[in-house]
C-alpha positions, 0 to 999 in steps of 0.5 A: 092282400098284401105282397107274399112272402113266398110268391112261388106258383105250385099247380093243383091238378084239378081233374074237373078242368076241360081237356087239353084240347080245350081252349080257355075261352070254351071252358065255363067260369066257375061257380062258387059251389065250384070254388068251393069244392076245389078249396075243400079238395085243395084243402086235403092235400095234407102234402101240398098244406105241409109244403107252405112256410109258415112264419110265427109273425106274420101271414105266409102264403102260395098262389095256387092254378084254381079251376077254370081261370080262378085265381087261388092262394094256400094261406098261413096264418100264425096265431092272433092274425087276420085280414080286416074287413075287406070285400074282393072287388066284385069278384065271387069266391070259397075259402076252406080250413085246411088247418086249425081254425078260422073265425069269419065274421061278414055282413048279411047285407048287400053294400053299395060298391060305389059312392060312399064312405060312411055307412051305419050299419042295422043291428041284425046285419052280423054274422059270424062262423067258425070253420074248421079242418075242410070246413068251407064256406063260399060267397057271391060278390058282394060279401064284406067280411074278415077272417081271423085265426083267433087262436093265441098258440095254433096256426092255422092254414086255409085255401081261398079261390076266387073268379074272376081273378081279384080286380080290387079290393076295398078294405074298411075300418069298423067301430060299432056298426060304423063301417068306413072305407079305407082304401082300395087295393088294386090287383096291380099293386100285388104283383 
């Protein structure tokens, strides 16, 4: 992830969170089923998707409070744009259309995490997904994926969360089932 355009922090209330009398430490992390829910819900709150700028050259976005110490983003994205293969560094996460339509196309393989650069892909490992108005998806901490708006004219607005907040991130380069690893971004970097 890149630097944001917009790097404001709206809250999202999220009536599942423990009590104020609760401490951080006592509530559980969330799942990714939780994740998933936050960014549908997230996702319908058509006041907080009008409220994010949208730019027809690049990706905008917002970061979001998420549920239970989550970190969590609304993003735009203008038509043709899209993330490149990239993994979230361990961490699980959901994401969910809010507006338009995003392609995902992701790995049905678990990839080592460390000590490789080149990997040839088998014939059977890609999987691709188109989601739409609330439609979501959630993953564990091992997905390799890249979203996309493919759309020539529309923008299209999705709500992403993931626990524990992105240590890291490796972005990988694709030809044919050739996957190599790029670079790792960490979480420092974007601040």
């Amino acid at each position: 992830m890149s630097l944001p355009v917009d790097a404001s922090t709206l809250p999202v209330s999220d009536t599942s969170a423990a009590s104020s009398t609760v401490s951080p430490s006592d509530v559980p992390a969330p799942s990714a089923a939780d994740l998933l829910e936050f960014a549908r819900r997230t996702a319908a709150d058509t006041a907080l998707v009008a409220s994010l700028p949208l730019d027809p050259e690049g990706r905008t976005w917002i970061r979001l409070e998420g549920p239970g110490g989550s970190e969590a983003w609304l993003i735009g994205w203008p038509p043709g744009t899209g993330t490149g293969w990239h993994d979230h560094g361990g961490s699980h996460g959901a994401f969910a259309a809010a507006m338009g339509r995003l392609t995902e196309q992701s790995l049905a393989a678990q990839l080592p995490t460390e000590g490789w650069k080149v990997l040839e892909l088998a014939d059977d490992v890609d999987r691709q997904r188109q989601l739409a108005d609330g439609q979501g998806r959630a993953f564990g901490p091992h997905h390799v994926h890249q979203v996309f708006n493919a759309s020539a004219t529309e923008h299209a607005v999705s709500v992403h969360a993931y626990y524990p907040p992105l240590p890291m991130m490796r972005r990988y380069s694709r030809v044919g089932q050739v996957l190599r690893l790029e670079q790792v971004e960490w979480a420092q970097e974007w601040a």
